[in-house]
ChimeraX commands (.cxc) that place a marker at each C-alpha (Angstrom):
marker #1 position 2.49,-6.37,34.44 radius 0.5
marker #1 position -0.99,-6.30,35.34 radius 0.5
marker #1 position -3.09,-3.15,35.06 radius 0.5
marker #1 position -6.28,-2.10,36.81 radius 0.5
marker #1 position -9.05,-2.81,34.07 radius 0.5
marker #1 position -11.71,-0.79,35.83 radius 0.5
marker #1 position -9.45,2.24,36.01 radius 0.5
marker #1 position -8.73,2.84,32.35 radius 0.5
marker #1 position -12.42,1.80,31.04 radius 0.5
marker #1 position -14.30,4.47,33.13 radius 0.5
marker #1 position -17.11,6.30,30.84 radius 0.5
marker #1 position -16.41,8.66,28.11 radius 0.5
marker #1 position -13.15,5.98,27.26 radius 0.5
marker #1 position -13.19,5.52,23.62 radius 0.5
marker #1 position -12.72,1.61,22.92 radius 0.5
marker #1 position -12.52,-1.05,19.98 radius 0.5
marker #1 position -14.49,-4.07,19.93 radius 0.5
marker #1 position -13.95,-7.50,19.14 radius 0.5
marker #1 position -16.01,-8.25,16.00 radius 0.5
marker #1 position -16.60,-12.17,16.96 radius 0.5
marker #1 position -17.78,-12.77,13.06 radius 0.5
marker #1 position -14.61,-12.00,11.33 radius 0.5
marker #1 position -12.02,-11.63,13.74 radius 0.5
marker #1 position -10.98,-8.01,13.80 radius 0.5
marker #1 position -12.06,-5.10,15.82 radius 0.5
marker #1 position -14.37,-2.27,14.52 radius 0.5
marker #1 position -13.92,1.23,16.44 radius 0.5
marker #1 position -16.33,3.95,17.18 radius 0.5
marker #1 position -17.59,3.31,20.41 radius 0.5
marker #1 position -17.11,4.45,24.01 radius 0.5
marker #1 position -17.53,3.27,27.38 radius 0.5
marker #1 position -21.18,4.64,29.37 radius 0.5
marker #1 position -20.76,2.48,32.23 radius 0.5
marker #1 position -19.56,-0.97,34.17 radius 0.5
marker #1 position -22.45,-3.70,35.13 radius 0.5
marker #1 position -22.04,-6.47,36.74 radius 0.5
marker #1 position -22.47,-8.34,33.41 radius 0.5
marker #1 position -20.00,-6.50,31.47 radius 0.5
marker #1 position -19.89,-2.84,30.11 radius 0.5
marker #1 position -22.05,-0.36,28.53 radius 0.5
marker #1 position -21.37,0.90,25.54 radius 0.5
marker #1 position -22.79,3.72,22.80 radius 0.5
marker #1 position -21.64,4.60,19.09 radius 0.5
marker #1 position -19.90,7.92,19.20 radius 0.5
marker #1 position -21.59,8.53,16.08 radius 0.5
marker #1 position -24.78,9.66,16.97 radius 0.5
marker #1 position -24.59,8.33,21.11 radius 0.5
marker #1 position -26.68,5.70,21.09 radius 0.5
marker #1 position -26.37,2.90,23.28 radius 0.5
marker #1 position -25.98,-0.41,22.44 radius 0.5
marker #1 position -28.62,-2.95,23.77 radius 0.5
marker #1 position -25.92,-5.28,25.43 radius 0.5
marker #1 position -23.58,-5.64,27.76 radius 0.5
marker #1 position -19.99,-6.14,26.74 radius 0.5
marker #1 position -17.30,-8.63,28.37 radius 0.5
marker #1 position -14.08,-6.49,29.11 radius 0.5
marker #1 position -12.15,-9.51,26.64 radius 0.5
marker #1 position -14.00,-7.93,23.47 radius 0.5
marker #1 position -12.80,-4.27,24.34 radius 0.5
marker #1 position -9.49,-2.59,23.86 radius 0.5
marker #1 position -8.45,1.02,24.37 radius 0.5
marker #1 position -7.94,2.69,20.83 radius 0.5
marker #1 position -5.05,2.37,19.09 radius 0.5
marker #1 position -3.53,0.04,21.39 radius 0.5
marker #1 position -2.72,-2.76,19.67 radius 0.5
marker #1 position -0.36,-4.28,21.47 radius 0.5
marker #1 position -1.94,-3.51,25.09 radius 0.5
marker #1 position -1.36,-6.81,27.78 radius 0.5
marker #1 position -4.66,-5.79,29.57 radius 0.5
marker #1 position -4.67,-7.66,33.25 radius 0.5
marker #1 position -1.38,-9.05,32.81 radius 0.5
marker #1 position -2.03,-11.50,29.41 radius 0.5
marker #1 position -3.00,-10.90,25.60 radius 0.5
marker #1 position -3.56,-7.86,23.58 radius 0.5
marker #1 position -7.00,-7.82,25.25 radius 0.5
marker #1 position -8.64,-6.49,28.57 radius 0.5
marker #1 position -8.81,-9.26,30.65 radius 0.5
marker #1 position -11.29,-10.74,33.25 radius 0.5
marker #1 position -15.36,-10.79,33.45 radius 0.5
marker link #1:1,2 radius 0.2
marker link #1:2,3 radius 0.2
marker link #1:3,4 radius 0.2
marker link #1:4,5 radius 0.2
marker link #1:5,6 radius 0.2
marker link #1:6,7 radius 0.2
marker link #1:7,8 radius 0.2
marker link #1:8,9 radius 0.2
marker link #1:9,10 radius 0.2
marker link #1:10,11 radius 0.2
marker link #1:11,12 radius 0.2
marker link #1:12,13 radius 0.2
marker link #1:13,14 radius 0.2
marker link #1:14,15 radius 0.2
marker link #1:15,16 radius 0.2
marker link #1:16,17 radius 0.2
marker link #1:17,18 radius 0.2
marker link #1:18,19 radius 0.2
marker link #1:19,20 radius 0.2
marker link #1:20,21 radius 0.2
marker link #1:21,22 radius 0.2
marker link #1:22,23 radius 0.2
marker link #1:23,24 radius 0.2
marker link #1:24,25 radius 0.2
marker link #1:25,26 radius 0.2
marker link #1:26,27 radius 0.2
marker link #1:27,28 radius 0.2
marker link #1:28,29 radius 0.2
marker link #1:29,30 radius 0.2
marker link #1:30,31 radius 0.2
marker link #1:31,32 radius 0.2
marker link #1:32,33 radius 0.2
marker link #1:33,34 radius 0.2
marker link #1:34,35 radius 0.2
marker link #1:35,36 radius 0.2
marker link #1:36,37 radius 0.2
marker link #1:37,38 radius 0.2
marker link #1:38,39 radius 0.2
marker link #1:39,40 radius 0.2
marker link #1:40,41 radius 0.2
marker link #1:41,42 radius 0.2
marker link #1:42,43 radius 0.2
marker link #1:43,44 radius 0.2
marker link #1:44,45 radius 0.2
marker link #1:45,46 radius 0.2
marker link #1:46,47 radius 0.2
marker link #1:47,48 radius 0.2
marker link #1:48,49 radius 0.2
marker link #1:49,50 radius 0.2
marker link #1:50,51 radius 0.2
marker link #1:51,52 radius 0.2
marker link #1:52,53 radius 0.2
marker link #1:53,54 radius 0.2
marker link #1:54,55 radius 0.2
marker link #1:55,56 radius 0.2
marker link #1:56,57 radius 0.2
marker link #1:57,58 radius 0.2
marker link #1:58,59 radius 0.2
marker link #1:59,60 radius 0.2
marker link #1:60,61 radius 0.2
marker link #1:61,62 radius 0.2
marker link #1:62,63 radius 0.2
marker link #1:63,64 radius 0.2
marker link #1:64,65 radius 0.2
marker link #1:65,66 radius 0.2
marker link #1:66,67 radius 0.2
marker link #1:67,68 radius 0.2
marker link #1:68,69 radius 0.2
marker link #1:69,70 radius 0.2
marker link #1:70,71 radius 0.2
marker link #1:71,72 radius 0.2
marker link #1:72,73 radius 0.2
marker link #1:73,74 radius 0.2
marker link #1:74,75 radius 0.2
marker link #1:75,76 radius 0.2
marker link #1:76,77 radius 0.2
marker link #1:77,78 radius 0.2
marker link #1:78,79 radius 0.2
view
């Protein structure tokens, strides 16, 4: 079952992201906003935003381990 991406990863959506280095996904950040490129995103820490754009496969939703984001995977889907 396919779900709208863009509808669940509006800002203020706390998300998980893909560490690429080891292969697991650090939490702590949230979504400021959708570019063409991929998403904005800032440490709820302290609010800052991070200087790059992230592709919707490297978030998930907290906690959601076992999401199938855009019908496939455990990951959002699509670019």
């Amino acid at each position: 079952m396919a779900i709208d991406v863009n509808s669940l990863l509006v800002p203020g959506t706390a998300v998980e992201v893909s560490n690429l280095f080891t292969g697991t996904w650090s939490s702590g950040f949230r979504v400021v906003g959708r570019e063409p490129g991929g998403y904005r995103l800032a440490r709820q820490s302290d609010g800052s935003e991070l200087p790059a754009l992230f592709s919707p496969v490297r978030l998930r939703l907290v906690g959601r381990s076992d999401q199938a984001m855009a019908g496939v995977g455990s990951r959002v889907g699509v670019g």
